[in-house]
Every structure is written in structure tokens, then in C-alpha cells.
C-alpha positions as CSV (number, residue, x, y, z in Angstrom):
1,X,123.0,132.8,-31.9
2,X,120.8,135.7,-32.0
3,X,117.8,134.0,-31.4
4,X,119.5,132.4,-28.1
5,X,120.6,135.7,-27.0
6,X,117.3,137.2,-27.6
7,X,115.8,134.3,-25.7
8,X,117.5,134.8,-23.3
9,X,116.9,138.9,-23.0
10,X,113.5,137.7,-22.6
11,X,113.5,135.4,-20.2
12,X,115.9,137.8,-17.9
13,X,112.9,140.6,-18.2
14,X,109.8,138.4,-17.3
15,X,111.8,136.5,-14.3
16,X,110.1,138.6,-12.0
17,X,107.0,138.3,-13.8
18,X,106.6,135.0,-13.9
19,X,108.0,134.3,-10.5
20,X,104.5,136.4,-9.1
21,X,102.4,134.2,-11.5
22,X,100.5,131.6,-9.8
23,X,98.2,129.3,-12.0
24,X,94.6,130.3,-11.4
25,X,94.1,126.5,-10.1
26,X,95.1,124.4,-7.2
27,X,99.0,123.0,-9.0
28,X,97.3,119.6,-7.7
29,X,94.3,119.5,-9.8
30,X,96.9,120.5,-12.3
31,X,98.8,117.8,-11.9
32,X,96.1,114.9,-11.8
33,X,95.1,116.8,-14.9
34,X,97.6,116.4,-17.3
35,X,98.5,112.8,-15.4
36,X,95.2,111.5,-16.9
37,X,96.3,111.8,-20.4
38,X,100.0,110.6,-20.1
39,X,99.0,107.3,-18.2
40,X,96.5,106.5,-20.9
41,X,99.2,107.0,-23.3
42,X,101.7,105.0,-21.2
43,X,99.2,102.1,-20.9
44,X,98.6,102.3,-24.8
45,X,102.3,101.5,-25.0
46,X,102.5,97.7,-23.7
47,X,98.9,97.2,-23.6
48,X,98.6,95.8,-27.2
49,X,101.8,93.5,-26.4
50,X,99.5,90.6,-25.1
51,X,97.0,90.3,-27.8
52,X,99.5,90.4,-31.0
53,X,97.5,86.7,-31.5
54,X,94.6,87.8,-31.1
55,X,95.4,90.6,-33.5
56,X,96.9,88.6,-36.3
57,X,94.1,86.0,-36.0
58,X,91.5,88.0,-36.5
59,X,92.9,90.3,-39.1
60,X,93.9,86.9,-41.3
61,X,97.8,88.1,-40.5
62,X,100.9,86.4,-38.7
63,X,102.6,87.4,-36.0
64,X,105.5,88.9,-37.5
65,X,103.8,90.8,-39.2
66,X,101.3,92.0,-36.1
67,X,104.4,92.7,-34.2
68,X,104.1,96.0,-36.6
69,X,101.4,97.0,-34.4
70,X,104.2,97.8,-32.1
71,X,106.9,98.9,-33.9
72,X,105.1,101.4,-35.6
73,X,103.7,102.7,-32.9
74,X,107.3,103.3,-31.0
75,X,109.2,104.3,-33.9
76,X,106.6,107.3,-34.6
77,X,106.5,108.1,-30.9
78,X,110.6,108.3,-30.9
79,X,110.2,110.9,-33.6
80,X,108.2,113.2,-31.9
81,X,110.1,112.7,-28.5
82,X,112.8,115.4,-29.1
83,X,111.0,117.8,-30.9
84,X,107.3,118.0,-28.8
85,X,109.5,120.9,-27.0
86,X,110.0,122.8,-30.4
87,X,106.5,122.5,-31.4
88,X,104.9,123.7,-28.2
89,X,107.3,127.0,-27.8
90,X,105.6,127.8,-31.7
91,X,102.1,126.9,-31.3
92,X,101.5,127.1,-27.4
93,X,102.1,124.2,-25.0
94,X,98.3,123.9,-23.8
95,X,97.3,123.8,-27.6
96,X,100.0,121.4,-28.6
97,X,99.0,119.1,-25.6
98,X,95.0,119.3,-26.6
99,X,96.0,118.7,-29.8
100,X,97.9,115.4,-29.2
101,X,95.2,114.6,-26.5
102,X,92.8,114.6,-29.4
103,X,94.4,113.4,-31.8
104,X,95.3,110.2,-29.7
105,X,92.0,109.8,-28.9
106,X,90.4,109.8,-32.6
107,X,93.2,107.5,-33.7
108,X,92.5,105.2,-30.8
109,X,89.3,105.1,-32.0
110,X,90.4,104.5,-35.6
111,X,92.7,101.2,-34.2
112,X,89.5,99.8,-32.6
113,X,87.5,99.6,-35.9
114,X,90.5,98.8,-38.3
115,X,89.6,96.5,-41.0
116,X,92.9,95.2,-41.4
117,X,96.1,94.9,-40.5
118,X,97.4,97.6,-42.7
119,X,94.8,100.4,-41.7
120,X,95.6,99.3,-37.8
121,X,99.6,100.4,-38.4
122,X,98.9,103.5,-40.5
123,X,96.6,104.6,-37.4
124,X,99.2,103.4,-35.2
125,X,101.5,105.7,-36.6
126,X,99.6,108.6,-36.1
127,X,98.4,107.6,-32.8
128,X,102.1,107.0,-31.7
129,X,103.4,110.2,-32.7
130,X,100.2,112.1,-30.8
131,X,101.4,110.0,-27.7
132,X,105.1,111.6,-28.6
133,X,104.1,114.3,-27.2
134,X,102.3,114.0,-24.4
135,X,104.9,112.8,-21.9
136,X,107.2,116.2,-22.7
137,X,104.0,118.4,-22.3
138,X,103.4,116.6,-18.8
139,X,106.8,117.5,-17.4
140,X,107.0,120.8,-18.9
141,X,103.9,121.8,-17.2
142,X,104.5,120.3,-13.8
143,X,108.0,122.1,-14.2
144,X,106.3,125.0,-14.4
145,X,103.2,124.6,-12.1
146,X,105.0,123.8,-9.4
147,X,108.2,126.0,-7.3
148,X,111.5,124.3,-8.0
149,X,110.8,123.0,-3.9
150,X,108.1,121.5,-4.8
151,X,108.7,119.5,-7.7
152,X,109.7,116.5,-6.2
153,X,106.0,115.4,-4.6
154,X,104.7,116.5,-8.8
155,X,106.8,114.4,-10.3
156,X,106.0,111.7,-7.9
157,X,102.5,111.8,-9.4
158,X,103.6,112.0,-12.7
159,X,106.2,109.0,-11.9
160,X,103.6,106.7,-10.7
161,X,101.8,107.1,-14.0
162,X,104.4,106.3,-16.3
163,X,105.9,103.4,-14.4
164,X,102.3,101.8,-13.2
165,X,100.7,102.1,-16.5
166,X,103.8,100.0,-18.3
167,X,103.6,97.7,-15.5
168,X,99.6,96.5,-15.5
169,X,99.3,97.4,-19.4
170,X,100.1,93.2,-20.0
171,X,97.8,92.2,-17.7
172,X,94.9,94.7,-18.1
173,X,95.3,93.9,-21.8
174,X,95.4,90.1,-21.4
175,X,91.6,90.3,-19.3
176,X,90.3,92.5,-21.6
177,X,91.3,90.3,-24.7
178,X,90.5,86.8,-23.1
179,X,87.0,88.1,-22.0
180,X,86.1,91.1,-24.6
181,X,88.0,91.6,-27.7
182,X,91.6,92.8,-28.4
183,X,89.5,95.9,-30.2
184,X,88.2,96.8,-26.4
185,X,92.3,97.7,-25.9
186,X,91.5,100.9,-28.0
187,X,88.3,101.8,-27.1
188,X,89.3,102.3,-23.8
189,X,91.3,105.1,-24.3
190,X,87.9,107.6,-25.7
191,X,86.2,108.3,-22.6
192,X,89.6,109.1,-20.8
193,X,90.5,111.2,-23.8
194,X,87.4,113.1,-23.4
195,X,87.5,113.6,-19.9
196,X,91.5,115.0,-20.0
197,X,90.3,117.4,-22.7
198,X,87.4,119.0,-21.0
199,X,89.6,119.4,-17.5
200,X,92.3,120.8,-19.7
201,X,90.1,123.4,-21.8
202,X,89.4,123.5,-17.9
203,X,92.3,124.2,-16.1
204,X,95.3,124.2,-17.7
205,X,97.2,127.7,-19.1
206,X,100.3,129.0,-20.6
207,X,102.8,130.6,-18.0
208,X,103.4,134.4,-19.2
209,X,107.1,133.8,-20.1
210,X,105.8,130.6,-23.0
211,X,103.4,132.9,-24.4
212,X,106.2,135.4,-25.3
213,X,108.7,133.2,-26.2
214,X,106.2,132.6,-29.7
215,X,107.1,135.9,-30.5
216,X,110.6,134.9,-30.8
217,X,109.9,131.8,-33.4
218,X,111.9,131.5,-36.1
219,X,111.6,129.3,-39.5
220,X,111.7,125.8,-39.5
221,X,114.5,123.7,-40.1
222,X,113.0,121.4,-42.5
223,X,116.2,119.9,-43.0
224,X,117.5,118.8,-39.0
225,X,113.8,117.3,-38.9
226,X,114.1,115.4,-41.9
227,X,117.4,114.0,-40.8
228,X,115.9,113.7,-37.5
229,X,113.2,111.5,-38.4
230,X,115.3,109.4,-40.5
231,X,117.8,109.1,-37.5
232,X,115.8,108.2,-34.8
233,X,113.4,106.5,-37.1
234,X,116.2,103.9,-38.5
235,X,117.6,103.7,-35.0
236,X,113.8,102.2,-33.7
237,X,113.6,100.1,-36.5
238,X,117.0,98.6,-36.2
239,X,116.5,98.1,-32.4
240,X,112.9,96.2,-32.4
241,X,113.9,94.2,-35.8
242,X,117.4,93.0,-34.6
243,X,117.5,90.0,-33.2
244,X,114.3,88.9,-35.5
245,X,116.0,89.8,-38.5
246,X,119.5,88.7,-36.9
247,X,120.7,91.7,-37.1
248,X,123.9,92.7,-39.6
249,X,123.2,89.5,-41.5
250,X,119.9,91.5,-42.4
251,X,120.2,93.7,-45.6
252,X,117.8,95.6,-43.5
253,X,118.8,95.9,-40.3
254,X,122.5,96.9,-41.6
255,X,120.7,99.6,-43.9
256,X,119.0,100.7,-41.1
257,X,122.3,101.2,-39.1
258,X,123.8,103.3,-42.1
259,X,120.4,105.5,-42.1
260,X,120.1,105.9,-38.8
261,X,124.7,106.9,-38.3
262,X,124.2,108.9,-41.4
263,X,121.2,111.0,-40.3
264,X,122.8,111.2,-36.6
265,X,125.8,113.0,-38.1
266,X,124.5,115.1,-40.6
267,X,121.5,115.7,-37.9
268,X,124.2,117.0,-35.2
269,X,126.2,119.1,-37.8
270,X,122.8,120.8,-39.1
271,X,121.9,121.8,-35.4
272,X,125.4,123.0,-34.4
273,X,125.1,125.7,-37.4
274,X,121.4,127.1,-37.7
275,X,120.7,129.7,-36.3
276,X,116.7,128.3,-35.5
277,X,117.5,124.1,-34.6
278,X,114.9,121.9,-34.0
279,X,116.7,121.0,-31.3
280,X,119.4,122.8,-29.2
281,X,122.5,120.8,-28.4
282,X,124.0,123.2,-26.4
283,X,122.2,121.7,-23.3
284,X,124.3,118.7,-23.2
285,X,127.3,121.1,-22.1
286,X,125.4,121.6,-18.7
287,X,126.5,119.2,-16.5
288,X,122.7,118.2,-14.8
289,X,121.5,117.6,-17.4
290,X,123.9,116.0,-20.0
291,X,124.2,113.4,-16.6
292,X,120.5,113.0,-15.7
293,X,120.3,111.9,-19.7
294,X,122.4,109.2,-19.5
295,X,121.0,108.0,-16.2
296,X,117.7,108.2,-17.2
297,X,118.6,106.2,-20.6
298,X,120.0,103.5,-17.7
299,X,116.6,103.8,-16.3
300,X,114.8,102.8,-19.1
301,X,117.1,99.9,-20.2
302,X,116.2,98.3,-16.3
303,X,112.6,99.0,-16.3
304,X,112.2,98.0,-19.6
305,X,114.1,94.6,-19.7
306,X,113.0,93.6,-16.3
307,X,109.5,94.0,-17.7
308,X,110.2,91.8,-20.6
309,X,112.3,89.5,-18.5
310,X,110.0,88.1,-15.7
311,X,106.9,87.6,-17.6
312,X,108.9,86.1,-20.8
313,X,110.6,83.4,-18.1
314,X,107.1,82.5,-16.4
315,X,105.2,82.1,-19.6
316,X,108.7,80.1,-21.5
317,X,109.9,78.0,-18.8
318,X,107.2,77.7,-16.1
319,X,104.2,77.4,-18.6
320,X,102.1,80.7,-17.0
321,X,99.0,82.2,-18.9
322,X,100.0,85.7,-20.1
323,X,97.5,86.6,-17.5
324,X,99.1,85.3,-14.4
325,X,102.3,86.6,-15.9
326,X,101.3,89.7,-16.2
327,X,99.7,89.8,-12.7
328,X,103.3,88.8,-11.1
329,X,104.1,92.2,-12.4
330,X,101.3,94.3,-11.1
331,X,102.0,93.9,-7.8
332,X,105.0,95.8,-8.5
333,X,102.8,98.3,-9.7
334,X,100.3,98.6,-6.6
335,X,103.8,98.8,-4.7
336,X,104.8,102.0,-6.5
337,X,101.6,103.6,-5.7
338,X,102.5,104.2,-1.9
339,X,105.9,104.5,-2.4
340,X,105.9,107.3,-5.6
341,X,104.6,109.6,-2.5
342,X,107.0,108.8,-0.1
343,X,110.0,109.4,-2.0
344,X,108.2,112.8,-3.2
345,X,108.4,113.6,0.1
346,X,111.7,112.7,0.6
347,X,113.3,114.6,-2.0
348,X,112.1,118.0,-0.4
349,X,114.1,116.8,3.0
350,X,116.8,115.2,1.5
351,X,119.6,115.4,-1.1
352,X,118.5,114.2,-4.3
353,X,122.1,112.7,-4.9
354,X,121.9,111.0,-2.1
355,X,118.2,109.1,-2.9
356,X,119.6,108.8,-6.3
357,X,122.6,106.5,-4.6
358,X,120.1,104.3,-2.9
359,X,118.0,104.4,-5.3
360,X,120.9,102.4,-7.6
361,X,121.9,100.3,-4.8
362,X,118.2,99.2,-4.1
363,X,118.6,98.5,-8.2
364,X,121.3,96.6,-8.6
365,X,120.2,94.5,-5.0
366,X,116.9,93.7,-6.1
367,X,118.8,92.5,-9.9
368,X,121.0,90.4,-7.4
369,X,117.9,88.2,-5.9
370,X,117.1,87.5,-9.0
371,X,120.2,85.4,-9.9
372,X,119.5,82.8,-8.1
373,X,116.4,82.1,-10.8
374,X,115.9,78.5,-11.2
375,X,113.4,75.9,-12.7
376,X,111.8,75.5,-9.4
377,X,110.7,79.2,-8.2
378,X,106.9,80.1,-7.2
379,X,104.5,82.4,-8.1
380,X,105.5,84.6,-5.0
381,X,109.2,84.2,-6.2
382,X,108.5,86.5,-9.1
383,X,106.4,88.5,-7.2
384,X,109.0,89.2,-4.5
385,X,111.7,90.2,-7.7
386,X,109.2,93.2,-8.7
387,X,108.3,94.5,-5.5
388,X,111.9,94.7,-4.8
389,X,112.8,95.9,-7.9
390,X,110.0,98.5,-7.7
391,X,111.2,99.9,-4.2
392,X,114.1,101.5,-5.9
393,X,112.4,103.0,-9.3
394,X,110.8,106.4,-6.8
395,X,114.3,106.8,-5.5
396,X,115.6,107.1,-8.8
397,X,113.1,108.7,-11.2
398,X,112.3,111.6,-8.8
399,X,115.6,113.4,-7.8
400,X,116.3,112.4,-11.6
401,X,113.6,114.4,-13.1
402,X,113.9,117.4,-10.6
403,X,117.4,117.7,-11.1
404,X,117.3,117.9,-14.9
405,X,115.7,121.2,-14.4
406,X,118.8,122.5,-12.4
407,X,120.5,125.2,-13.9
408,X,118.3,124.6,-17.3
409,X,116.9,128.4,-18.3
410,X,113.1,128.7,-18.2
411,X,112.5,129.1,-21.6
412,X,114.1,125.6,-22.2
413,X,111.7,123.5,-19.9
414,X,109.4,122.2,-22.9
415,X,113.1,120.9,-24.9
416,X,114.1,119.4,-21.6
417,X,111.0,117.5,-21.6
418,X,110.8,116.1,-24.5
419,X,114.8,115.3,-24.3
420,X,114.8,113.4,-21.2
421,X,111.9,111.3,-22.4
422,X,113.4,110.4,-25.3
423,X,116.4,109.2,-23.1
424,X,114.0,106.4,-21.4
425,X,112.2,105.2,-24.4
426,X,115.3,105.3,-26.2
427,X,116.8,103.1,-23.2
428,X,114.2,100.7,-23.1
429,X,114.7,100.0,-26.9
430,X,118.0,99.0,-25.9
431,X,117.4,97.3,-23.2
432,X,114.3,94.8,-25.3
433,X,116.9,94.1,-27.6
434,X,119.8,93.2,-25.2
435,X,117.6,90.9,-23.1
436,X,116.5,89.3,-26.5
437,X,119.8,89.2,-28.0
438,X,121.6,88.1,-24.9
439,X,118.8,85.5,-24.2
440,X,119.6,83.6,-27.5
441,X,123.3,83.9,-27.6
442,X,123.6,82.7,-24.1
443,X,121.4,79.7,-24.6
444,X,123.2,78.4,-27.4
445,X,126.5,78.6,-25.3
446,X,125.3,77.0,-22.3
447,X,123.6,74.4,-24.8
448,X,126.3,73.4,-26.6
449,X,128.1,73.0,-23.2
450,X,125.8,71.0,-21.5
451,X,125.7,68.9,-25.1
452,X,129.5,68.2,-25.4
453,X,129.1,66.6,-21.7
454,X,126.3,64.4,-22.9
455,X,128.0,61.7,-24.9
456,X,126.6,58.2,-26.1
457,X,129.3,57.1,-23.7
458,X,128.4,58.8,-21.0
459,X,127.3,56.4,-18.0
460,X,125.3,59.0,-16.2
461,X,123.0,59.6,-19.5
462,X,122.6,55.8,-20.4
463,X,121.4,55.6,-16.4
464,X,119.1,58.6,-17.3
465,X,117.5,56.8,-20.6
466,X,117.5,53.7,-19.5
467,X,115.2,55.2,-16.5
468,X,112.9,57.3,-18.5
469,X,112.7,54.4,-20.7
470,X,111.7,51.7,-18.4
471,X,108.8,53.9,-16.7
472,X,107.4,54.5,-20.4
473,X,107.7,51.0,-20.9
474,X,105.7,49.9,-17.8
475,X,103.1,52.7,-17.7
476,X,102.1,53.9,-21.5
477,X,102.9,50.4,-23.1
478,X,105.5,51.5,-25.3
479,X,107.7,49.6,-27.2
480,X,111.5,49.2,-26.0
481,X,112.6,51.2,-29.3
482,X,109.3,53.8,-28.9
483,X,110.6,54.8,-25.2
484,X,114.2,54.9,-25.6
485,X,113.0,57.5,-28.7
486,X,110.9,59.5,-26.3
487,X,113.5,59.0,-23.8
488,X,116.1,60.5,-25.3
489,X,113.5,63.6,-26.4
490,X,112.6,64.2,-22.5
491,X,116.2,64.5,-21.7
492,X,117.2,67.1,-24.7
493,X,113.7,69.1,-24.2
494,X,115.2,69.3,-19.7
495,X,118.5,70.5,-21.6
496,X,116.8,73.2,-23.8
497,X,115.0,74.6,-20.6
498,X,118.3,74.5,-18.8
499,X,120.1,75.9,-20.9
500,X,117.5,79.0,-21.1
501,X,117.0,79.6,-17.7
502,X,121.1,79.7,-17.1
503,X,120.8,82.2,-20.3
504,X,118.5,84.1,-17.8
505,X,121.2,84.4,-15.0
506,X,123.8,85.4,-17.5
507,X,121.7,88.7,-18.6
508,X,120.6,89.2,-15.0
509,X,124.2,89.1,-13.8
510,X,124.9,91.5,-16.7
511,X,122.6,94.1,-15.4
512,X,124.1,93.7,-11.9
513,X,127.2,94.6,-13.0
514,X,125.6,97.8,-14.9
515,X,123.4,98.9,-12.3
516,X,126.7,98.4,-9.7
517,X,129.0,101.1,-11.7
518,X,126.3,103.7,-11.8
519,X,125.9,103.9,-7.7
520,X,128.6,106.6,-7.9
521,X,127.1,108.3,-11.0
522,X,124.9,110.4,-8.8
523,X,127.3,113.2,-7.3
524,X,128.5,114.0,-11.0
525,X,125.6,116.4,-10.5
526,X,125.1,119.1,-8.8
527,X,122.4,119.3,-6.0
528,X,119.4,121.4,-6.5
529,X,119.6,124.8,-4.2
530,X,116.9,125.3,-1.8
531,X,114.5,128.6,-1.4
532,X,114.1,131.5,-3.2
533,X,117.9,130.8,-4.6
534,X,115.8,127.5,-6.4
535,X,113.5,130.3,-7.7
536,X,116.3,132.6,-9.2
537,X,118.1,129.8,-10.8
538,X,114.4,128.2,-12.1
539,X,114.1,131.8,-13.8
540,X,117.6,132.0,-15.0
């Protein structure tokens, strides 16, 4: 409590200083600065997802087992989330952010030449938790580069790296590995590594008020970041092994749950009695922000599972390459690129709570087109579902991440960083595993439907058989026995498909529903003042 109040002390005599600092560069060159790095790490995130074959074939592997090549890479990421604010208020925010920029980049390296699947994941690791803290530093800077006013149009830049890179990562990495090598994934991180560290030795600086919060660093709480790692560490594994593992018959999965409760509770206990947490848990009592957190964690469950969704439909059921499924998600992406500026602009004219409203509406509308998914739908189709879909995303994630700042002290700015982007990676954890889950419970339930009204006695399925069979008859040659065989196999193979794409329309219809209740959720918060009144409460 000390500490807090001396914190605080300090923040309340530097207000004015800092509020008369201005950043010796243009807050724009800033912003495309830092923006560098963070898409690079954003693209690293779902670029790999495409080539796990590639990957496991050439590292004499199997897929399960490449699939660790993502997993390892999230779970270490997740771990660094929440504390990346910590880190940077001991060591300096521009020397944490090279650091991770760096480090990234050497491990990215590492990746591209690893001999085998067991070097790959350890670099993975390390490379995952550099990216951990990247995102948090990003925020945290623009935060403070830019007037509370202002924030809106810097956030829009930062936005349309974090929600463009995910979005052409699949098909960016499927050219690359059908032309190149899956190796060329990672190697094409160094030069943009290089570049983000010389423009941030560059142009980048601490704000007066970080560089005397060090002086107020305590000791480390070795103990809330052990539990902290095991916590959100068993909580990552649990969530991408579920469904593969089927999840509490697994020994693992279930001792994963117990970890990950365990080392939740004891984790929350820790920080609500040290007097230096890793992490201060007395933010979630402010109302902005404890609410942006939750949205936000919505947020990443519907980008997330929408981006798993469409390309994992056109590439099971309609037979696409990885490739052209991918692609049916970029244009999404290219959409987001004029309309990430736009709604920056917006949120300087208009309530936030109000774009955040539309923003859910546009959501939940664009979720509602895509119910009517059938065997039958184009290429343009899917298409049309992500545009839609991405027409919403600006509304929501800028008045999100300028309102979390609302009412947050100054001093806090790197925790709220790191905190909120935990929320959406956390989110879209969730929402991978729903869509999976869901996916397979729902087939077998519309399978064993369509089944029990497919009897021997049926006179609608001897019809179909009888059909199939005769053309297999007159055009392959086959015998009568041979084609009713076949016959039979066309007919349950059309079921199977069915039967998926309705499991489809269930989740979609899910996420309807979700989206729906959270059009109110926006004026729970409190709308961002305007002026120098933005200023004192930025400071305060």
C-alpha cells in the first residue's frame, strides 16, 4: 500500500510535467514505428498455422506433434501478457520493447534453421514470450504519445496491424510455403526486426513520469509469477489440447484444469497481500476498465473463431486449397485498412459508446448472414461474410482501447497494456476451442438424427440407392453388388457433410446470440471527457 501511495505522490507532482512534454518526434512516425514490430509479431502468430505439414514432413514428425509449434508459442506469449507492464516500469519501456524486438528477431532466426522439431519449440518458446511483450509496449506508448483526444486515429493504426496481420498470416504463409519453404515463414521476420530496432534506437523515448516511476521498484514477487506462469500456462495448454485430447477424459487436460484453478487462486490471494504484485488487481474495481476487459475478451473469441471458422468450412466441405481459403479471408483484411481510419476519425466526433453499440450490432448482423451457410455457397459467399464481418471490428476495437485508459492513473498505462491484451488472446483461446468443440458435438447430433431417419425400410433411401446404383452400373461397369456397396458409401459420405455444415449453423447461431446480449454492454462505461479535462484525468 505504500508503494501505491507513493506512486501515486509521484504521479500527482510530474502531472504538470509531463503534460508540457511532447516527444521530440512527429507522435505519427511514432506510431508507424512501434506498429512495425507488433504486426510482425501478430503475423508470426497464425502464419506457421498453414505449413504444420510441411513442418512435420520435413522434420520426420507428425502433426500432433508439429501442432506444438503453435502451442508453445501461445502458451509462452500468455505468460508474458500480464506482466510485460511490470517489467517495463523496472527496466524502462523503450529498453524492454528493444529487448523483445531483438530477441524476437534472433529467435526467429533460430526457428528458420532448426534441425528438428524439438529445437523449433524450444525457440518457439522464447520467441513467443519476446512477442508477449510487444503488443503491451505498443499500446503503452501510443497511450502516451498521443493526447487522450487523440488516441482514437493511434489506435486505429495500431488496430489495423493486429487484426490485418492475423487475417493474411494463412494465406501469406500458404504462398510462401507452396513456392519457397515453410523455413522462409521465419526468415521473414529479420529484416523487419532490424529495421523496427534502428527507428526505435531512433525515435522512440521514455515519458519523464516512466523514468521516475523506476525509482519506486520494489522486489520481485517471485512467488505471484511462479503461480502466474503455472496459471496461465495450464490454462493455454488446457484450451489448445481439449478437444484433441477430449478434454476431462484426458489425465492431462483434467491436471491442467487443477494447475491452472490452483495457481489462479493462490495467484489472486498472493497479489491481494504484497505490498510489490506483479500485477495489481485493484484495477478491475474501476468500472472502464474491469468492462473494456470483458469486452475485449468477447472480441477476441469472434475474431478468433470466425478466423478459424470460414477457412476450416471451405477447405472441409467445399474442398479449397489452404491458399484460396486463406485469400477469402484477406479481403477482410484490405477492408479494414480504409475503414481502421475512418472509425479513428469517428471516435474524436462521436461517443465511443455509441460506435461501440454499432459496432456489436454490425457483429452480431454480419454472424446472422452467415447462417444461412449451405453446401452450395461461392467463393464470393465467404468473401461477403468477412468483409461484413470486418466492417464492425474498427467500431469496436477503437472506442474499446481508448476507453480503457479512462480514469486509469498514468503510471498504470504499461499494466493496462499488457492486461487488455491478455484479454483478447485469452478470448481467442476460447473461442478456437468452442468452435472446435462445438463443431464435433454438433455433428454427431445432427448425425445420429439424420441416421435414425435413414432406415433399410425407408422408401425414399432404397429410391436413392437404387439410383446411385444403376448409374454405377451403366457408366463404370460395376457389378450390381459392387454399386449398391458404393451406393450406399456416396449416400453416408452426403450425410457426414451434412451433418457438418448444419454443425456450422449451430455454432454460428451460438455466436449470434452472444454477440446480440453484448449490444447493451457499451453504456456500462463511462464516456471519455473531452479537452484539457481528458488531459487532467490522463494525468490523474
Amino acid at each position: 500500500m505504500a508503494t501505491a501511495a507513493a506512486a501515486q505522490q509521484l504521479e500527482d507532482e510530474h502531472a504538470l510535467e509531463h503534460a508540457a512534454w511532447k516527444p521530440r518526434f512527429s507522435p505519427w512516425v511514432i506510431a508507424f514505428t512501434v506498429t512495425l514490430a507488433t504486426f510482425m509479431e501478430a503475423l508470426d502468430s497464425s502464419i506457421a498455422n498453414v505449413a504444420l505439414p510441411h513442418i512435420a514432413g520435413s522434420l520426420s514428425a507428425s502433426e500432433d506433434e508439429a501442432t506444438w509449434v503453435l502451442t508453445s508459442y501461445l502458451v509462452s506469449n500468455a505468460v508474458v501478457l500480464p506482466i510485460s507492464g511490470w517489467i517495463s516500469n523496472r527496466i524502462g519501456r523503450k529498453r524492454f520493447y528493444m529487448s523483445c524486438v531483438a530477441l524476437f528477431t534472433i529467435t526467429s532466426l533460430m526457428c528458420g534453421f532448426a534441425p528438428t522439431l524439438g529445437m523449433l519449440v524450444l525457440f518457439r518458446v522464447i520467441q513467443g514470450a519476446a512477442g508477449g511483450g510487444l503488443q503491451p509496449s505498443e499500446r503503452a506508448i501510443l497511450a502516451d504519445t498521443f493526447a487522450p483526444e487523440k488516441r482514437s486515429m493511434a489506435f486505429a493504426i495500431y488496430g489495423m496491424a493486429v487484426v490485418l496481420a492475423p487475417a493474411i498470416g494463412p494465406t501469406l504463409g500458404g504462398w510462401i510455403t507452396d513456392n519457397y519453404s515453410w523455413r522462409w515463414i521465419f526468415f521473414l521476420n529479420i529484416p523487419v526486426g532490424f529495421l523496427s530496432l534502428y527507428l526505435t534506437q531512433r525515435i522512440v523515448e521514455d515519458p519523464p513520469y516512466l523514468k521516475k516511476m523506476r525509482t519506486l521498484a520494489g522486489s520481485i514477487d517471485y512467488y505471484g509469477l511462479g503461480l502466474l506462469i503455472v496459471a496461465i500456462g495450464a490454462l493455454q495448454m488446457m484450451l489448445d489440447k481439449g478437444q484433441e485430447d477430449d478434454w476431462f477424459s484426458s489425465r492431462f487436460i483434467v491436471t491442467c484444469a487443477v494447475l491452472s484453478a490452483i495457481g489462479l487462486v493462490l495467484f489472486l490471494y498472493r497479489e491481494l497481500h504484497t505490498g510489490h504484485p506483479i500485477v495489481d488487481l485493484r484495477l478491475y474495481k474501476l468500472r472502464n476498465f474491469a468492462t473494456t476487459q470483458f469486452v475485449m475478451l468477447i472480441i477476441g473469441v469472434a475474431l478468433y473463431s470466425t478466423t478459424v471458422l470460414i477457412p476450416q468450412f471451405l477447405q472441409e466441405l467445399m474442398g479449397y486449397s489452404a491458399t484460396q481459403a486463406g485469400m477469402a479471408l484477406s479481403a477482410g483484411g484490405l477492408v479494414l485498412v480504409v475503414l481502421f481510419p475512418l472509425a479513428g476519425w469517428l471516435g474524436q466526433k462521436v461517443d465511443l459508446r455509441l460506435l461501440t453499440m454499432l459496432g456489436f450490432i454490425m457483429l452480431t448482423f454480419s454472424l446472422y448472414r452467415m447462417t444461412d451457410l449451405n453446401l452450395g455457397i461461392s467463393f464470393m459467399d465467404a468473401v461477403s461474410w468477412r468483409v461484413v464481418m470486418t466492417m464492425g471490428m474498427p467500431l469496436l476495437f477503437i472506442p474499446i482501447s481508448v476507453m480503457t485508459y479512462v480514469g486509469v492513473p498514468q503510471h498504470k498505462n504499461n499494466e493496462i497494456s499488457g492486461l487488455t491484451s491478455l484479454a483478447r488472446n485469452v478470448g481467442g483461446s476460447i473461442g478456437i476451442s468452442f468452435v472446435t468443440t462445438m463443431l464435433i458435438r454438433r455433428q454427431q447430433a445432427h448425425q445420429n438424427y439424420l441416421s435414425a431417419h435413414m432406415t433399410d425400410g425407408s422408401p425414399w433411401l432404397q429410391q436413392q440407392i437404387n439410383g446411385i446404383a444403376s448409374t454405377l452400373e451403366q457408366r463404370a461397369a460395376m457389378a450390381p453388388p459392387d454399386a449398391v456397396y458404393h451406393a450406399q458409401a456416396r449416400i453416408y459420405s452426403t450425410l457426414q457433410l451434412q451433418a457438418r455444415a448444419l454443425a456450422y449453423v449451430d455454432v454460428i447461431w451460438i455466436l449470434v446470440v452472444m454477440m446480440a446480449c453484448l449490444i447493451p454492454v457499451a453504456y456500462l462505461m463511462k464516456k471519455p471527457p473531452k479537452g484539457r479535462r481528458a488531459s487532467a484525468d490522463a494525468a490523474h
